[in-house]
KEDOBA-364335 format. One record per atom (N, C-alpha, C): residue in one letter; x, y, z. Coordinates in pm, whole numbers, plus 50000, padded with zeros to 5 digits. Layout:
REM KEDOBA-364335
AXYZ ...
//
This chain:
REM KEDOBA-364335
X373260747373348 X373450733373310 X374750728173371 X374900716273432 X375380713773469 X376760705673374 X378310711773415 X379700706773298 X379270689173320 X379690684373240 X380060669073217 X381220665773260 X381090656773329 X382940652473390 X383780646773280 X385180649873291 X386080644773213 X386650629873199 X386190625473118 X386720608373129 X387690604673029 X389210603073088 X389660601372987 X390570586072989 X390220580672847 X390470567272833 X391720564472767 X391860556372829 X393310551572743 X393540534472671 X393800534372615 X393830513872492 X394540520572357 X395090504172360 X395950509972227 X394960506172140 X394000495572138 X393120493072029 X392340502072040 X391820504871857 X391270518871827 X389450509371847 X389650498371855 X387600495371825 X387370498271969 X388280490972100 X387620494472197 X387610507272231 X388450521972182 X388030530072247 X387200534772158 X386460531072034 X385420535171984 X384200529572083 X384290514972069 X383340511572171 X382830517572284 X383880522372363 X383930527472466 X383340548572488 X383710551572376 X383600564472330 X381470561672290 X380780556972235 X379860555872203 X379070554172312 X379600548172460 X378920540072548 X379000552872676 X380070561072637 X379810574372778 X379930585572719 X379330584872583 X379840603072520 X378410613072589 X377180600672582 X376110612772635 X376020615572756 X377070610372841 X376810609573003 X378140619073014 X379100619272975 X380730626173007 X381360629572874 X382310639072928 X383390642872840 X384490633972815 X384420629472703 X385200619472642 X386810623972576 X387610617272641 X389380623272538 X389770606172541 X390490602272430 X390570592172384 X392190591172330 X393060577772402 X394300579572359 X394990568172368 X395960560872251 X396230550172256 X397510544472319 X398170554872407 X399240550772511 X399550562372643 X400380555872687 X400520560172872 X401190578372835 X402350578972703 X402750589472703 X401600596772678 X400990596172584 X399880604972535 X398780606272668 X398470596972743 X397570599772874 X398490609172927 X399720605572972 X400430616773025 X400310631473018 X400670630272857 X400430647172779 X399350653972781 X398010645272786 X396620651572804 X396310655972914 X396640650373015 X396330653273114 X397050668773207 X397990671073149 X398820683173211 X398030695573079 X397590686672983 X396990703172908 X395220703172984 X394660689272970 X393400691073010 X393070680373134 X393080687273248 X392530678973340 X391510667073333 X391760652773391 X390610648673349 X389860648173513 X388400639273494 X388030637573656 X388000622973702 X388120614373594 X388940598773546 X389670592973474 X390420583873494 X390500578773406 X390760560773380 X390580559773277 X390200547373243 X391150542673152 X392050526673181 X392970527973137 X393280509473104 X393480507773029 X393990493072958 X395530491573037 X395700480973102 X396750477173172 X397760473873047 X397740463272980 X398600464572871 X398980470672746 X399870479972764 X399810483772608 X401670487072579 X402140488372485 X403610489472450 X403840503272525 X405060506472511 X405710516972577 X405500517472728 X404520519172723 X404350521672902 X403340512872939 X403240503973009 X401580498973072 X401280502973167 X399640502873185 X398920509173277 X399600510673413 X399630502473492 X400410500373585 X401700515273634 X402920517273522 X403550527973479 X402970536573479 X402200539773407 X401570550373376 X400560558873485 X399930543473559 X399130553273682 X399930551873798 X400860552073787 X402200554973935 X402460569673908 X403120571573760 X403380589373761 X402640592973777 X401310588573740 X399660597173757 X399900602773910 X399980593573975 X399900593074106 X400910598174192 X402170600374152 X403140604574183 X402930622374178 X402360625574058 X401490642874043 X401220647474173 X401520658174244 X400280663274336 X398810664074283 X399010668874141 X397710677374138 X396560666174085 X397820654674029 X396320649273942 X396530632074092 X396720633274167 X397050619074296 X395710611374361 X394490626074311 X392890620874376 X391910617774245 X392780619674148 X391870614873994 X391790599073979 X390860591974005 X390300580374002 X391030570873878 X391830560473891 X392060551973785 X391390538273785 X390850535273634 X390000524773694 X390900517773572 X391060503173633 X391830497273501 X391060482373415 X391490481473309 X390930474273201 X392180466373238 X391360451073276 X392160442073232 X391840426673244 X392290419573142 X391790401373156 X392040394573309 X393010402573340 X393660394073475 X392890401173628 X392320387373714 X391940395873841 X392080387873953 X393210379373935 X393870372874053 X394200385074173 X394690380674245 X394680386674378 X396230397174372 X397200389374299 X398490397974268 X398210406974183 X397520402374066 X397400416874016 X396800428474031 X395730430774094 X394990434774163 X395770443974280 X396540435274354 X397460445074445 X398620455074353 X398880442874265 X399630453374145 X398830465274126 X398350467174065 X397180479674015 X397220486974152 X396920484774255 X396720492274408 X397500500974417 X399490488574448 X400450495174453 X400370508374360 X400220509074227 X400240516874144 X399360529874160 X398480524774229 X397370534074279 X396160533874264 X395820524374159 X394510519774093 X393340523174189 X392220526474119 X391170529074273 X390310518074219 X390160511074125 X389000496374069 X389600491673947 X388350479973934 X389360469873845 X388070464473731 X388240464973622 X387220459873542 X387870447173447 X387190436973423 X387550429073383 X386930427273175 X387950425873148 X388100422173015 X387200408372978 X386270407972854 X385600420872806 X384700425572909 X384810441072898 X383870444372978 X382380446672965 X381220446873082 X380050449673080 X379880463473111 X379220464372965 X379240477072958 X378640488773063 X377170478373117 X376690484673210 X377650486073334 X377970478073370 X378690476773524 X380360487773484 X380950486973343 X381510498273338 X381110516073368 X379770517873360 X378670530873380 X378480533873549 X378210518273565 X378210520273695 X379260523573791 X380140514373766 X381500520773839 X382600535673788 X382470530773650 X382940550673680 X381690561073741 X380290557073743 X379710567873816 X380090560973981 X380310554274044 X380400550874202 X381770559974241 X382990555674134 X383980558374152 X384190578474149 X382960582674092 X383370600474080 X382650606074186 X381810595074242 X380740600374359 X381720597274459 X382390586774448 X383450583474589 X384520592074580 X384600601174522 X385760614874500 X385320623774533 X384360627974482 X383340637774531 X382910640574709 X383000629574747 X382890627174897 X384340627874974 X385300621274891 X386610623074967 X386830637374950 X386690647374838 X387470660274868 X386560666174992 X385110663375023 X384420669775109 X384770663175271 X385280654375245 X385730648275401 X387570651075437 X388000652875306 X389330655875319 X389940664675435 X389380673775428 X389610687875544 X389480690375682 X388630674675732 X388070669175838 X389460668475891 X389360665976054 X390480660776113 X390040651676231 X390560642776251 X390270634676356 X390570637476539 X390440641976579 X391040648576757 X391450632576817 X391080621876774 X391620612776876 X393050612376806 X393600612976702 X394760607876676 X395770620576763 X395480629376718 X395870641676817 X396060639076952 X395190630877037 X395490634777160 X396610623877241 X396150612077102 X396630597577135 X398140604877153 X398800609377038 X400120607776984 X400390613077126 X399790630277117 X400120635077253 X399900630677416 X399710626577439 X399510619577550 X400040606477579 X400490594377484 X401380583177508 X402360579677417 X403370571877407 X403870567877329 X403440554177205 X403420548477153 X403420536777043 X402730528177097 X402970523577239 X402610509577284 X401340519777374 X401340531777426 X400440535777504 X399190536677384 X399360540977243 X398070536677191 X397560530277202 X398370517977185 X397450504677154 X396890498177302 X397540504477397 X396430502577529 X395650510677557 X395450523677504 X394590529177502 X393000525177411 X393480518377307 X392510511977246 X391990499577266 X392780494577337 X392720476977433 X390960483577523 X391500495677640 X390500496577681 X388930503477595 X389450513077497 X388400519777459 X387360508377397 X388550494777293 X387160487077255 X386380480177334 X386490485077469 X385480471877550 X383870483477563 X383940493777488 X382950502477552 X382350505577406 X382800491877322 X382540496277144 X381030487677134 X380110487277096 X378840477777123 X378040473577005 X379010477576911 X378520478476764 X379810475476663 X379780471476561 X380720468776459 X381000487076425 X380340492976407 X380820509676361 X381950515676437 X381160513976567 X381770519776641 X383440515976703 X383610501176631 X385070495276686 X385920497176536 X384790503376400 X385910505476340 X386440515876298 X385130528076360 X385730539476370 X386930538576468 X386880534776621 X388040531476680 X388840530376615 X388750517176540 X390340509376526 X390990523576391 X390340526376310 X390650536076217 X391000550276290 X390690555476417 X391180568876482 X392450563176521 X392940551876573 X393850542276645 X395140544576505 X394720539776419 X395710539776302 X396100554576267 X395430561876268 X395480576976236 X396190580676335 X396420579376475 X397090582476546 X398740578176518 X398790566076463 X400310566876383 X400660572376273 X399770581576221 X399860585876103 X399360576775954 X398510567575993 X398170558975894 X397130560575841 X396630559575741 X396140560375675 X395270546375624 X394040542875608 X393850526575619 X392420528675603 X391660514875568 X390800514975516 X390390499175637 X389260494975664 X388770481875735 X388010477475718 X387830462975736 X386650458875679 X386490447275847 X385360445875883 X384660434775983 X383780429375963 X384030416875979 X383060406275957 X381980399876004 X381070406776064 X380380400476235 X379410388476161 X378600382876253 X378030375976241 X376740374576142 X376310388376107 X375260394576046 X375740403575920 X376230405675978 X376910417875850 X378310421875818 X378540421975715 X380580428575686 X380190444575710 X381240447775678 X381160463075757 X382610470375659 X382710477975579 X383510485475565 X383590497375571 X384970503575587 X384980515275636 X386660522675594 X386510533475574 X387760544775555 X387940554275636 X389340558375647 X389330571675752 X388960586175686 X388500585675564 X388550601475508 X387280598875368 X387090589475378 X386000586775269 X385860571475268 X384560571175122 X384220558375124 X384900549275114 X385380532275124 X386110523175032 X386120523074924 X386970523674829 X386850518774688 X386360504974685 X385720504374537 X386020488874528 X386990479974521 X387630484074495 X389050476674469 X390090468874617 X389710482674713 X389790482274834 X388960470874880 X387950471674895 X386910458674951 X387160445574884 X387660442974737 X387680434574686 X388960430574801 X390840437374779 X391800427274821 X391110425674982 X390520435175062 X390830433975184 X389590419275200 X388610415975098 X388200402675113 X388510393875092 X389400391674946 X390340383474876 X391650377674993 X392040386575100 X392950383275176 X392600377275299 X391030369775299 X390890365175458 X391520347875425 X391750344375490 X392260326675534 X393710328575467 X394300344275405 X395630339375383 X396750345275464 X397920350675430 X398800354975534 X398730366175566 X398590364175724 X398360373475827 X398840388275708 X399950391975758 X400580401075681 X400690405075525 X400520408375456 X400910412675301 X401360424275225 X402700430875228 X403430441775206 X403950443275078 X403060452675020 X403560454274835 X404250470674863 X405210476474894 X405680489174941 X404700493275037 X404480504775003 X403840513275127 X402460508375144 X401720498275073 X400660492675085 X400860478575169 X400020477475267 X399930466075327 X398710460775405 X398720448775344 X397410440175366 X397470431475525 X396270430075595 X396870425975724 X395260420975774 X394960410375822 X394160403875840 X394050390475964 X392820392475998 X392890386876186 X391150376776134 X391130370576228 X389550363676174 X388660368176124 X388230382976198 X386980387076176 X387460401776098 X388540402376068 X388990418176017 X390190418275925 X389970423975836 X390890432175768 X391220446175771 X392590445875737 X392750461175740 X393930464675623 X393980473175526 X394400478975431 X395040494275490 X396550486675492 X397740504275535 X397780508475425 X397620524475400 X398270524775221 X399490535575211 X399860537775365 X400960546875375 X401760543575461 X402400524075461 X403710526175515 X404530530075493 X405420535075594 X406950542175569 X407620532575575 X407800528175457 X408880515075390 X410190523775387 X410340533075376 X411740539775402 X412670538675544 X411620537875631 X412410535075738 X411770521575804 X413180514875826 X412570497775818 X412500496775933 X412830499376045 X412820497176190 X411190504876258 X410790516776156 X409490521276230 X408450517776162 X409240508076020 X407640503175987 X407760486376051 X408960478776062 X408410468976154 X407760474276292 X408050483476365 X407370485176519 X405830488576458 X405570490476317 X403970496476315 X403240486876287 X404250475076234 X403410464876211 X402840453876329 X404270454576407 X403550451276545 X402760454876566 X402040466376604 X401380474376655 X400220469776575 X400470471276479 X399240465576382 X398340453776397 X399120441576424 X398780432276450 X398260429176621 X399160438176679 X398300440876823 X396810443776843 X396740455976776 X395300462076691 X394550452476659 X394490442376565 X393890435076511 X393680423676640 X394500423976699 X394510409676799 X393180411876896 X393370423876939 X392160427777053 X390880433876984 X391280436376866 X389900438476847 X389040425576762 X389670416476715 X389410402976705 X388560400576785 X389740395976916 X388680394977062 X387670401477053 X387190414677034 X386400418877054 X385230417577017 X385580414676884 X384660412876756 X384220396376821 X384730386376844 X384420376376941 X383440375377065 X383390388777066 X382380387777224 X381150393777134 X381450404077035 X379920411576962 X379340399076872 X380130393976815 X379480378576720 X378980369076863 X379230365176936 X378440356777030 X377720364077133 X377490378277183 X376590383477181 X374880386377079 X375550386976971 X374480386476853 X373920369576794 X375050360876804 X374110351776843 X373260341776953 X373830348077057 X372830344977203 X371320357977156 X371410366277123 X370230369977088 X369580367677000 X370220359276891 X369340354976772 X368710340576818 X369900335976903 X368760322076965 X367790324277052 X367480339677123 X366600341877160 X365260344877076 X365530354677010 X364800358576892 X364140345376813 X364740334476775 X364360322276719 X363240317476822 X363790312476982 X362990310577037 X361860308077062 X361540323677068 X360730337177084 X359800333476954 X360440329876806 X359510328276707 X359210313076712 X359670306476770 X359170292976776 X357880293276861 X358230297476931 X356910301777073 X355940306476968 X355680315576856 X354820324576852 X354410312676725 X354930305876667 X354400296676619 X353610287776685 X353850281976813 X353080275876916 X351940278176940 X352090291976956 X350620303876987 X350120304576893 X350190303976759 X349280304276662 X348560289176625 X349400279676680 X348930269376639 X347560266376743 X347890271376885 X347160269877013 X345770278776986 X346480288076932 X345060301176902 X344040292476770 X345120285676687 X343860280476592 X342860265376639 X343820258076763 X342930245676795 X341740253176858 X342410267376998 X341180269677073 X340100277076957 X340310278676867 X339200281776772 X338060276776730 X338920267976674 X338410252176635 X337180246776751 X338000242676874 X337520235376978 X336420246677035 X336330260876994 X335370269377055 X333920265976942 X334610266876855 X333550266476736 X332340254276719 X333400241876811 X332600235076800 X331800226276903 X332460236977015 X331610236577184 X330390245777100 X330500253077084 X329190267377044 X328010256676954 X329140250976843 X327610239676761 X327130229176868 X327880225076912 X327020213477037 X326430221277084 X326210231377181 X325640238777266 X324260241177181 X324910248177069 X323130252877021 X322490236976966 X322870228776970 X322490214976889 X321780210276994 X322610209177172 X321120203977281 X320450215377273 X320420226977291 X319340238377365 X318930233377265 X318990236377112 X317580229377039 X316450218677054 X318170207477093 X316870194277093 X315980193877204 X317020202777355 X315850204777464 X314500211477444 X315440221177349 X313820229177374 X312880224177260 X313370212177158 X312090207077101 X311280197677196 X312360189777258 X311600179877338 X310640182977434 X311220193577459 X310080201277670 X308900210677528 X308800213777462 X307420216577356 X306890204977345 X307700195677308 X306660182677240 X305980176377416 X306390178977525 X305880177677642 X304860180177691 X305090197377669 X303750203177694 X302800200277620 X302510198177530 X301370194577412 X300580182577503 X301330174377550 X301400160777632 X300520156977780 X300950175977838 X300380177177973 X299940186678004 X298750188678076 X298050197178104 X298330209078210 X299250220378144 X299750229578174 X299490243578124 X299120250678294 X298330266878250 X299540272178164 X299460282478075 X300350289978039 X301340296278111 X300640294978201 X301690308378308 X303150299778347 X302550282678359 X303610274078399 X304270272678248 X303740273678147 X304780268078025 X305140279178050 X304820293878067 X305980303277994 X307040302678124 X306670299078266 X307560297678381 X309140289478260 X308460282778273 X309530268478224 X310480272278099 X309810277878036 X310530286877878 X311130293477954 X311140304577999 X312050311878115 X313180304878163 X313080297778245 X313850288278281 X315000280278157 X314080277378095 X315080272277969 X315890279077862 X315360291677851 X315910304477822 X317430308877907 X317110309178039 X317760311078148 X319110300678103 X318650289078120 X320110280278108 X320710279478010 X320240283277897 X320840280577769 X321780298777738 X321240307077768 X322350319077810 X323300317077842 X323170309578028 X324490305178088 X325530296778006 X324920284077919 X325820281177809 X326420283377755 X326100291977693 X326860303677592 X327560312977632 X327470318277773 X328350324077835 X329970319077862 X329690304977886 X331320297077871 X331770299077776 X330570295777644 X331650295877528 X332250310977510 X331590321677562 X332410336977547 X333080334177617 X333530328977737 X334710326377849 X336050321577768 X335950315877654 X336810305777539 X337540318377475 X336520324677398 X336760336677299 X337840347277398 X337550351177516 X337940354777626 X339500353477603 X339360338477621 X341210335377655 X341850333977500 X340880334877446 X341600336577284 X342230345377247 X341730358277280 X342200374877323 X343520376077391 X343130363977502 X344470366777598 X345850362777508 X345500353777478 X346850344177398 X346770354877254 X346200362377209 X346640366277073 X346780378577105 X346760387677224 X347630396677324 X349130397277368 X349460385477394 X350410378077468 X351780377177303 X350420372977200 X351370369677060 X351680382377038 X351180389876976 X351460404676990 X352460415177023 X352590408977128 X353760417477227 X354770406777196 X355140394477185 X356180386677144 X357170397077026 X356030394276941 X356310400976774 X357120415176790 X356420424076894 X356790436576890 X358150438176931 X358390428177027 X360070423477051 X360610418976962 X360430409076888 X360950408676777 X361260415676696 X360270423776648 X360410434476536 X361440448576592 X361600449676747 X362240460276752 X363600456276779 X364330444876784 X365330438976812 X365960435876665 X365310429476538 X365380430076429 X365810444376353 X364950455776393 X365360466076348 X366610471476387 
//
């Protein structure tokens, strides 16, 4: 059987952590505590594998409390998710700075609380398994140029990027090569795109790095910094604010980064939509063709009723003839023959119709199949 993960909550009010205790006792291991010291103390006797934590409370608030969390070696990858009324954009980076990995808003839903502590232990679960990974481009970058030789090294690599993945794995090996650590998000024309160098985004992560597009370029809460270009964001979470001269040159650099691959992201968004105005086109056309395929239908259907409407009336009239005139059989059945004969050929045009009906709903066909494999 499989252990239950440890969830341990923290509020000074005793209803919500009853509330809260009732709502994950059959899914996790529940420890329950009404301040930051006491989270403190639990946690060095019993490991937790979350925790969940009310931003305000006396003595210590959340905030406090998940900095030492975080400050721990041992407990620095234990998930904090925080309880709180406030989810402006400062506080939010508040909580970050602190270490916060998500943000739940007061009162909470209960479901979407279930859901995110389960996203948030699966997105841990994946970071310790990617942790051990190492990247070879940052390796070769460092070795092989200096500061400014990265970022021309990546000037050229994104022109050979042909996909949003692939420019943000770039731009993320690019950052790793300064030793950074960072998370990105791109915006293309079709789709946002996020991405981490060692695991998934948090939510919390996706939230500021969206919360920060149309505002300033730059945004530095300590070693966390927010940094944003038209089509991109990017989230540092390990500047070296200690040394002020190599974290301004990284921020240059940063914003270099962002500049060209902007551009870049500029040529893949108007690439993707010169093909969607093709693609539209392409379905306008096939609307055409269906409309064309249903007149020649129409207009076949009702060449075929005329057609059989004279051969009828001919062939009542040339009967009511013979009755009329004195003709051996051999000549009426000549003449039936004959009238037989032409009224085939008739009908043969109208298969000539059906014919090109085939052609054009051939023609539609293969449109679609472009479509559909360009779509995919």
């Amino acid at each position: 059987m499989t252990e239950k993960k440890h969830v341990l909550v923290v509020d000074d009010h005793p209803t919500n952590l009853l509330l809260i205790l009732r709502t994950l006792e059959e899914t996790y291991r529940i420890s329950c505590v009404e301040n930051g010291r006491e989270c403190l103390a639990i946690m060095d006797a019993d490991k937790p594998d979350l925790v969940l934590m009310d931003v305000r409370m006396p003595q210590m608030n959340g905030y406090e409390c998940c900095r030492i969390i975080k400050e721990n070696y041992e407990f620095q990858h234990v998930p904090v998710i925080f309880l709180s009324a406030h989810t402006e954009i400062e506080d939010k980076l508040k909580g970050y700075e602190a270490g916060g990995d998500d943000y739940l808003t007061k009162p909470c839903d209960l479901q979407e609380m279930l859901a995110k502590i389960k996203h948030n232990l699966q997105v841990m679960e994946e970071f310790q398994g990617k942790l051990k990974g190492a990247n070879d481009f940052a390796t070769l970058a460092m070795s092989n140029s200096g500061e400014l030789g990265v970022v021309l090294q990546f000037m050229e690599a994104s022109f050979h990027c042909e996909d949003l993945n692939s420019l943000a794995q770039l731009l993320l090996s690019t950052l790793q090569a300064y030793d950074l650590n960072a998370s990105v998000q791109l915006r293309g024309s079709d789709e946002t795109l996020n991405a981490s160098a060692v695991h998934v985004c948090a939510p919390l992560e996706i939230s500021l790095m969206t919360q920060i597009v149309g505002g300033d370029k730059i945004t530095q809460l300590g070693r966390r910094c927010l940094c944003t270009e038209k089509h991109i964001s990017v989230l540092i979470k390990n500047l070296p604010e200690d040394d002020e001269m190599l974290c301004g040159r990284l921020k240059d650099h940063i914003v270099s980064l962002l500049n060209g691959a902007s551009a870049r992201m500029e040529n893949l968004n108007m690439a993707q939509e010169k093909e969607n105005q093709v693609i539209n086109r392409i379905k306008q056309a096939l609307e055409n063709i269906e409309k064309t395929l249903s007149n020649i239908e129409e207009l076949a259907d009702n060449k075929h009723l005329k057609i059989s409407n004279v051969v009828a009336t001919l062939t009542g009239n040339i009967n009511d003839a013979f009755s009329q005139l004195a003709l051996t059989e051999e000549q009426e059945n000549h003449f039936n023959a004959l009238l037989n004969q032409s009224s085939d050929d008739l009908f043969k045009f109208g298969e000539q119709d059906d014919g090109l009906k085939g052609q054009f709903e051939t023609i539609s066909n293969q449109l679609f199949d472009i479509i559909s494999s360009k779509i995919k």
